[in-house]
N, C-alpha and C positions, 0 to 999 in steps of 0.2 A: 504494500500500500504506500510506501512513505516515496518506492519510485516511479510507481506509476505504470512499472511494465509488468506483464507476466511472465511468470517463471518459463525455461526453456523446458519443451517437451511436453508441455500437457496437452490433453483432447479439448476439443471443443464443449464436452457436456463440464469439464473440471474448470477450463474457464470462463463458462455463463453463471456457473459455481459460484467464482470469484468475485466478478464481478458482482453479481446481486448483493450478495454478501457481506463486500466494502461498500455500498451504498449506504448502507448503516451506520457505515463509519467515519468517523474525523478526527483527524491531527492538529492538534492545538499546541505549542512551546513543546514539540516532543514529547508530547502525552498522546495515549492513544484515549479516542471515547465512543461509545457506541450509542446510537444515535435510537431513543425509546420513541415506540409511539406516542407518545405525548409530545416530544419533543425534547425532551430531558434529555443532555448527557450523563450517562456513568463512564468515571474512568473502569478502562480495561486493563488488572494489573498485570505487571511482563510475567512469564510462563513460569520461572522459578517465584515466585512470592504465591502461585493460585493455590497452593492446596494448604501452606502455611495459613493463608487469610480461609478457608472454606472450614480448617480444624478450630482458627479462634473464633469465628460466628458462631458453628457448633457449640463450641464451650460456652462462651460467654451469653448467650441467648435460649440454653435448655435443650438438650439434646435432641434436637427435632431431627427428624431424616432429612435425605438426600436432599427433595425435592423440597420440602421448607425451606431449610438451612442455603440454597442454592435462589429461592424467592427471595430471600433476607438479601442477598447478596445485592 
């Protein structure tokens, strides 16, 4: 997303994929945010901190499952 191209080698169904996909999305000062029906952004945190941040919602909010705990988010 941040250049704009697609990756070398993918099929056409992987890149309408894409595309839709980063529609959602935007780059603000090097943050990524995904763009809610509402309009709302939430940042989108980088791939090492997601499950760190998914285990303290868990704790700190009452041990709800997957599918709460991932609502909260």
């Amino acid at each position: 997303m941040r250049t704009q191209s697609m990756p070398a080698g993918i099929d056409e169904v992987e890149r309408r994929r894409i595309t839709r996909r980063a529609a959602s999305h935007t780059w603000q000062n090097g943050t990524l945010y995904r763009i809610m029906p509402d309009r709302v952004l939430k940042q989108v945190p980088p791939p090492d901190q997601r499950i760190q941040l998914v285990q303290q919602v868990h704790e700190t909010t009452g041990h709800f499952g997957l599918r709460r705990t991932t609502y909260l988010l």
